[in-house]
C-alpha positions in Angstrom: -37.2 15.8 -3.5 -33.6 15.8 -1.8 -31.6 18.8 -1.2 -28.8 17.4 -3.3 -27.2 19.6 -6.2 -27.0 17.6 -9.4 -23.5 16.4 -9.7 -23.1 18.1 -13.6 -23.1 21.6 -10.9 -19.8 20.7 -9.3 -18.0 21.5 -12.7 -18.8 25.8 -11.9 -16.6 26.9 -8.9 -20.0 29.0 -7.9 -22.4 26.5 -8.2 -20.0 23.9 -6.7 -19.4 26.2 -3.5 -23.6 27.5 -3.4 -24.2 23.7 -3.4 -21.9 23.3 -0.2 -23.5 26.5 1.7 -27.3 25.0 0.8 -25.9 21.9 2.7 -24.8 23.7 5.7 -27.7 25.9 5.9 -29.8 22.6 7.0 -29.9 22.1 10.6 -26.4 20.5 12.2 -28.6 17.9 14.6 -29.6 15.8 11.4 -28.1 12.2 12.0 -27.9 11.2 8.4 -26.0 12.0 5.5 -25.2 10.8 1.8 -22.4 11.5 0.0 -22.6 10.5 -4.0 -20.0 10.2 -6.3 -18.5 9.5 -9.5 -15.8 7.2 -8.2 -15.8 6.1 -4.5 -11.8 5.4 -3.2 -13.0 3.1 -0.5 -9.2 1.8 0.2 -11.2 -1.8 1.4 -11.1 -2.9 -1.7 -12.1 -1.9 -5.3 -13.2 1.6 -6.3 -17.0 2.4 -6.6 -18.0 3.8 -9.4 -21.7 5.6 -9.0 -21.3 5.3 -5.4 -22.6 6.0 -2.5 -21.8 6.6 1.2 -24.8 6.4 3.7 -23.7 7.6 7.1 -25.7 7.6 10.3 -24.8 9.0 13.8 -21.3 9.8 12.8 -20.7 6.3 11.4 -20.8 4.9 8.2 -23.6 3.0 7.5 -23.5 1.5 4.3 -21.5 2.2 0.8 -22.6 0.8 -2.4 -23.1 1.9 -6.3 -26.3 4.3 -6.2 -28.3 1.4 -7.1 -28.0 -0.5 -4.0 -29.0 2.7 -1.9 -31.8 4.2 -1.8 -31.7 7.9 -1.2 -35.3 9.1 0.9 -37.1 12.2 0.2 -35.7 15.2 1.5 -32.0 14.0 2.9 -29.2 15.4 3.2 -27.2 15.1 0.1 -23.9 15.9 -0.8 -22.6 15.3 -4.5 -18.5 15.2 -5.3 -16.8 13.9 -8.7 -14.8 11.6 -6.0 -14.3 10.8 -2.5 -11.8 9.4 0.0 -11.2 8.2 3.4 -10.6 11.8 5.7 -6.6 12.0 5.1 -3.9 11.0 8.1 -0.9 12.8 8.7 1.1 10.4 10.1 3.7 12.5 11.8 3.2 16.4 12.5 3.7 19.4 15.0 0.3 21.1 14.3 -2.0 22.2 16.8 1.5 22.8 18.8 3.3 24.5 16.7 1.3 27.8 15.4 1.0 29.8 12.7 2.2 32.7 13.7 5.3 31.7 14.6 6.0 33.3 17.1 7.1 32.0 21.0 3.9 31.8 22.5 2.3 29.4 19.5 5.5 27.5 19.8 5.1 24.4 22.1 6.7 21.9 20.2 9.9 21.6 22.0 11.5 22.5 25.4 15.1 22.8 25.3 15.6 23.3 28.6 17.1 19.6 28.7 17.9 17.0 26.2 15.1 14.3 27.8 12.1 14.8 28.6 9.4 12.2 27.8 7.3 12.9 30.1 5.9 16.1 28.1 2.2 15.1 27.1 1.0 16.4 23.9 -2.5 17.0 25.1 -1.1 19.4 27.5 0.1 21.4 24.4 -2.3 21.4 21.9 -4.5 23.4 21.0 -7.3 22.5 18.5 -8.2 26.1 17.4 -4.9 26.4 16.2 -6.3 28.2 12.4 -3.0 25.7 11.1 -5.4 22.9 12.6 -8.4 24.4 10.6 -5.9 25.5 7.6 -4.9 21.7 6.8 -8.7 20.5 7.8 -9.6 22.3 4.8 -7.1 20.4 2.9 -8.4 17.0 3.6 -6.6 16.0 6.7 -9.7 14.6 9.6 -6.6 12.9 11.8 -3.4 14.0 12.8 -0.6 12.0 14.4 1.0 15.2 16.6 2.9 16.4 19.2 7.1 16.8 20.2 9.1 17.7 17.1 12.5 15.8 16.4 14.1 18.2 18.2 15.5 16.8 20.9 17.0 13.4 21.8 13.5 12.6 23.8 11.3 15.6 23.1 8.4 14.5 24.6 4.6 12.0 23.8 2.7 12.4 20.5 -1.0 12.4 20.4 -3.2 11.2 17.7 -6.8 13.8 17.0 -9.5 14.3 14.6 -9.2 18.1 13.2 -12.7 18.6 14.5 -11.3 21.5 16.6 -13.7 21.3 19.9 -11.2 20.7 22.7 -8.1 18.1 22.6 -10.0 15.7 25.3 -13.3 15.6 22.7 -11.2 15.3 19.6 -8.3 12.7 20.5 -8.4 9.4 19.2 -5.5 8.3 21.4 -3.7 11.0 24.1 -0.5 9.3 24.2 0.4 7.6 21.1 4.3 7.6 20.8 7.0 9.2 22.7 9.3 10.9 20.8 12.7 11.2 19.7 15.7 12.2 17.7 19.2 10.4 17.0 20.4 13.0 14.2 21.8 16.6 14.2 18.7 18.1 15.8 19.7 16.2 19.3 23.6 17.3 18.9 22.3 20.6 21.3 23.2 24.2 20.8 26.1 26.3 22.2 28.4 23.4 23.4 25.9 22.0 25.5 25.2 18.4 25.5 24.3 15.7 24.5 27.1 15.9 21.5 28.2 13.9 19.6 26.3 10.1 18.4 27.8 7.7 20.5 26.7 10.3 23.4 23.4 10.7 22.5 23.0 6.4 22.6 25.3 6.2 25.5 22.8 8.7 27.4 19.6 7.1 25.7 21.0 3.6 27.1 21.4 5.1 30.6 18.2 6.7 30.8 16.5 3.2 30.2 18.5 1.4 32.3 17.3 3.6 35.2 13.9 2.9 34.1 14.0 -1.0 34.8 15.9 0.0 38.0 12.7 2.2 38.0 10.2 -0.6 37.5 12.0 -3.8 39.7 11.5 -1.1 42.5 8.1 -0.3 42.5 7.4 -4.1 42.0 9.0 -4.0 45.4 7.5 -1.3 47.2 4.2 0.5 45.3 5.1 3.5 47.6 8.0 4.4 46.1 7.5 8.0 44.8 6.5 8.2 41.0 9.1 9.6 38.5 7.1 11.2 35.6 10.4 10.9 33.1 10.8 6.7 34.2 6.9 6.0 33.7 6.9 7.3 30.6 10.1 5.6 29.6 8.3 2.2 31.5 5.7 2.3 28.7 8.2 1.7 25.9 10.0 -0.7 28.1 6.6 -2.9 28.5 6.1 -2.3 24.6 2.8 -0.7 25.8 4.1 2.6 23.3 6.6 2.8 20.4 9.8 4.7 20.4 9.6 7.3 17.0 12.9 8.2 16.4 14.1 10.4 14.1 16.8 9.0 12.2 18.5 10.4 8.6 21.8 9.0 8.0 21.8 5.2 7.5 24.6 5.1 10.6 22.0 6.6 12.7 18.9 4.4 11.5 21.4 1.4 12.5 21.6 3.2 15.6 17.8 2.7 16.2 18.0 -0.3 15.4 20.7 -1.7 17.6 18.3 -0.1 20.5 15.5 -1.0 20.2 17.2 -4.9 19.7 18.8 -4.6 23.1 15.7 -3.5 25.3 13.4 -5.2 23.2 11.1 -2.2 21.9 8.9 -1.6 19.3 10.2 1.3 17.0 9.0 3.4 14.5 11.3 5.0 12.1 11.3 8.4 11.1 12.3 10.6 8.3 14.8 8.0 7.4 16.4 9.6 4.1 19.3 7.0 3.9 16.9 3.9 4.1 17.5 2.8 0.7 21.7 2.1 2.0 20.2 -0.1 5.1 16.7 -1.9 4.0 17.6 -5.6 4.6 18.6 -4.6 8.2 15.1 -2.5 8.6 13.5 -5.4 7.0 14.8 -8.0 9.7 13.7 -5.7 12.3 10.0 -5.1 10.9 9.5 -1.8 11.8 7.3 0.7 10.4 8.8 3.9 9.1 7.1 7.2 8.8 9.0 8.7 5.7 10.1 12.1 5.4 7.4 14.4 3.4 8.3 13.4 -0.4 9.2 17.7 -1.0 11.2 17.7 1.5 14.2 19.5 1.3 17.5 17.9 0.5 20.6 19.4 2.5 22.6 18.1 5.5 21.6 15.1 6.9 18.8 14.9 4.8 20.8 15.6 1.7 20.6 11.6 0.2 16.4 11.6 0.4 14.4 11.0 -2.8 11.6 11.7 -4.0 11.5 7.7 -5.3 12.1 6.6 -1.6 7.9 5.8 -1.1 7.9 4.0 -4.4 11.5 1.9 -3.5 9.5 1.0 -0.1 6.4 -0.2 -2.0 8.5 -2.7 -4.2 10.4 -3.9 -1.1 7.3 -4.3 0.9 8.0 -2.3 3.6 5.1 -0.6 6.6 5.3 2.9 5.1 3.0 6.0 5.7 3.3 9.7 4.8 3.9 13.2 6.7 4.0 16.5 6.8 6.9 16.4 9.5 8.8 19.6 11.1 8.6 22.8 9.3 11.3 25.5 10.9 9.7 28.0 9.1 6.0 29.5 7.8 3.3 28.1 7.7 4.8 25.3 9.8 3.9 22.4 8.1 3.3 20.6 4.5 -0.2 19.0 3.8 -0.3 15.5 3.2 -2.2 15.3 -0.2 0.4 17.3 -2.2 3.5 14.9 -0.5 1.6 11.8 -1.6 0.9 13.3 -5.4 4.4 13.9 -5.4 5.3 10.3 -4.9 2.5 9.5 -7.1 4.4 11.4 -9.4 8.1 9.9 -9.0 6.2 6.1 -9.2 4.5 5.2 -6.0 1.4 3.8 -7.6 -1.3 5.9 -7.2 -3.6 3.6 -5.2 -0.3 3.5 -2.6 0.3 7.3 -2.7 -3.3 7.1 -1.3 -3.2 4.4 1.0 0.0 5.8 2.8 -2.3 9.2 3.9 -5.2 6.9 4.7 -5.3 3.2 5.1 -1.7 2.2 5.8 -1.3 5.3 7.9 -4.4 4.1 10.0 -2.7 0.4 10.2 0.5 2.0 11.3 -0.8 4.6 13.9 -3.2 1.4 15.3 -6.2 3.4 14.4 -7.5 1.0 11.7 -10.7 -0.1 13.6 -11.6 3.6 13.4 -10.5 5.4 10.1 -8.7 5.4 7.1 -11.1 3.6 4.5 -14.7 3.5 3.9 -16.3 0.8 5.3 -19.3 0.5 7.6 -19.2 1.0 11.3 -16.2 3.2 10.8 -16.3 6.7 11.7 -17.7 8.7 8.7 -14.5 10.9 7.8 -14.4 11.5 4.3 -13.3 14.2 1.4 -15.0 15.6 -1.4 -13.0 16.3 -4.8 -14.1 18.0 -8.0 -11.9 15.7 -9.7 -8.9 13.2 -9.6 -7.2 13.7 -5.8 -4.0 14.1 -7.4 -4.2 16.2 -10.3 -3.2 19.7 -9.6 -6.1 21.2 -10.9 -8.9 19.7 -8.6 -9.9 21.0 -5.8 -11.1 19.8 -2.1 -14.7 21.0 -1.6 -16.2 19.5 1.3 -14.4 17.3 3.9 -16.9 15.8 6.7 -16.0 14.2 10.4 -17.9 12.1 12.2 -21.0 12.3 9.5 -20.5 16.3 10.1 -19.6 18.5 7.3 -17.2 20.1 8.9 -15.2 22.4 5.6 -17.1 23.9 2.6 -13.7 25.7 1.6 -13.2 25.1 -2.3 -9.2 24.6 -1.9 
C-alpha cells in the first residue's frame, strides 16, 4: 500500500488538509515523490489528463498518464484535482519589503541619491520575510525581487526560490537586473533632483558615459581603483545584465527605448500601461515587457492601463510575463495567480494567463533550463489545486520545491 489519499478525499476541506499533514508526517530525507492528478498543466506541451509527476532528488523524473508510471509500495504520494509548474513572479519587492511595514522591514529603496546600482538585492533580502512564506502558500516557488521603481537606478534584482533557508541557498541568480525608473517615481521629493524627464535621461546618459570612460580605463591600467556604481553600470554596457526600467506613459516607454538604441543594451520593460499607443516601436526593438499586475490601480501615470493589455500583447505576439509589482501599502504585494485569472478573465487565453506566471516568465527571466513547466530534469516545483487554477472557488493545497513539500496551507 502507498500512503496516498484517494483523490475522491480532496473534495472535503478536512480530509483534503488531514491528507496533506499524513504526507508531512513521513520523514523529510525521502528522495522520491509522486504527485497524481486529474489534469496535469505541464506548459511543454499538452495537458495530462490521469497524470502523474515522479520526482527524484529534487528533480523531476518522469511525467506521464498513471498508466505509464508505476507507483511502488509504500511511496510517498500526493493526490491534487490539478497541478502546475511552481508560479514566477516576474517582478516584486518581497523578501525586501516587509509585512509589517514599517522602516526596519523596508529595504526596498534608498533615497539618499537618485543612482545607485550598485545596491545588491542579496544584501537585502531576507527569506524569512512571513510575505515570502505568505505568497509561497499561494503558489509562488520563484520570485524575480529586489529595488522597487522608485528611483531613477534603485539598485540589482535577484531571482530566489521561496524555500526560505538563507538568500545564498535559495537564489537561482544573485544579480539578475539592475533596476530603474523613468516615470513620476524618479521625479524626487521636496525639490530635489533629478526633475523633470529630459533630466532624468540627460543624467542616465551621463552616468553611462562615465562608465565606458570607466571601462577604456581599466583596459589600460587593471590598478585603477574599482567604482562599485560604474561596474555595475559595466554589466549593462557589456549586455552581460538588462536594464528594467519602469516606464508608464507611452513618451517615457519611447524614452527607454531611445536608450537602450544608443548604448546598445538589452532592456526590459516594465509596468508599461500606455504600450498599446507605442507597440510597433516596442516590437522593432524586441524587448520583453514585464506588465503591470492586471488589478492594478488606474490613476496618474498609470491612469490609461487595462485590464485587456496581456490579452492585446498575446495577439501582437509580444515577450510578456506577469507581476505582483510595487505595493505602497499593506500587505505589500499582489500574488500572481489572482493577476493572471484576471486577465484570464478580460481574454488572455487561459493557457497564456498561465504561461505568463510560469513558462514565459521562466523564458524571460532566463531561468527556463530550471523551472517553469514540468518536464524531466527540471527542478520539481509544482502546485496542488482542488480544482480549476482560476476559478475563484478552488483552493491551493500543497505547493512542493525541489521535490519538498514545502506548504500544506488550504488557501
Amino acid at each position: 500500500m502507498s500512503h496516498a489519499t484517494p483523490l475522491r478525499a480532496l473534495l472535503g476541506h478536512a480530509t483534503r488538509t488531514a491528507a496533506l499533514l499524513a504526507v508531512l508526517a513521513l520523514p523529510l530525507e525521502a528522495q522520491e515523490l509522486f504527485v497524481r492528478a486529474r489534469l496535469l498543466h505541464t506548459l511543454a506541451g499538452p495537458k495530462v489528463a490521469d497524470g502523474i509527476v515522479h520526482v527524484r532528488d529534487g528533480k523531476i523524473a518522469k511525467v506521464g498518464h498513471r498508466s505509464q508510471i508505476a507507483i511502488p509500495s509504500g511511496a510517498r504520494v500526493l493526490d491534487a484535482a490539478e497541478v502546475t509548474p511552481g508560479l514566477i513572479d516576474a517582478h516584486s519587492v518581497v523578501g525586501l519589503a516587509g509585512w509589517l511595514n514599517v522602516p526596519h522591514d523596508q529595504d526596498q529603496v534608498e533615497r539618499s541619491t537618485p543612482m545607485q546600482p550598485e545596491l545588491r538585492a542579496i544584501d537585502a533580502f531576507h527569506s524569512r520575510e512571513p510575505l515570502v512564506g505568505w505568497v509561497r502558500s499561494l503558489g509562488v516557488t520563484t520570485l524575480h525581487t529586489g529595488h522597487a521603481p522608485l528611483a531613477l537606478l534603485s539598485g540589482q534584482t535577484m531571482i530566489v526560490k521561496t524555500r526560505g533557508r538563507t538568500a545564498e541557498e535559495d537564489s537561482l541568480r544573485e544579480l539578475a537586473m539592475i533596476a530603474g525608473c523613468l516615470g513620476d517615481d524618479a521625479r524626487g521629493e521636496g525639490g530635489k533632483g533629478p526633475g523633470t524627464r529630459a533630466k532624468r535621461v540627460a543624467l542616465l546618459r551621463q552616468e553611462l558615459l562615465g562608465a565606458q570612460a570607466y571601462l577604456a580605463a581599466r583596459e589600460k591600467d587593471p590598478a585603477k581603483p574599482r567604482e562599485l556604481k560604474k561596474e555595475a553600470l559595466a554589466l549593462l554596457l557589456r549586455r552581460e545584465r538588462p536594464l528594467l526600467l519602469t516606464a508608464h506613459r507611452a513618451n517615457d516607454i519611447l524614452n527607454a527605448l531611445r536608450l537602450a538604441q544608443e548604448f546598445s543594451l538589452e532592456l526590459v520593460l516594465d509596468g508599461a500601461s500606455e504600450i498599446a499607443q507605442v507597440l510597433p516601436q516596442v516590437r522593432a526593438a524586441g524587448c520583453g515587457v514585464i506588465l503591470h499586475p492586471t488589478m492594478m490601480r488606474h490613476r496618474g501615470e498609470t491612469e490609461s492601463a487595462s485590464m485587456e493589455t496581456a490579452a492585446l500583447l498575446h495577439r501582437e505576439g509580444l515577450r510578456f510575463a506577469l507581476q505582483s509589482g510595487y505595493e505602497s501599502y499593506v500587505p505589500k504585494t499582489r500574488v500572481v495567480l489572482w493577476e493572471a485569472a484576471m486577465a484570464a478573465a478580460y481574454g488572455l487565453p487561459r493557457e497564456a494567463a498561465l504561461a505568463a506566471i510560469t513558462s514565459d516568465a521562466a523564458r524571460l527571466l532566463r531561468i527556463e533550463a530550471r523551472v517553469g513547466s514540468l518536464e524531466v530534469g527540471k527542478d520539481a516545483d509544482l502546485v496542488l489545486f482542488d480544482g480549476d487554477p482560476f476559478e475563484t472557488t478552488s483552493h491551493v493545497i500543497g505547493v512542493v520545491i525541489d521535490g519538498e513539500l514545502v506548504s500544506d496551507e488550504v488557501r
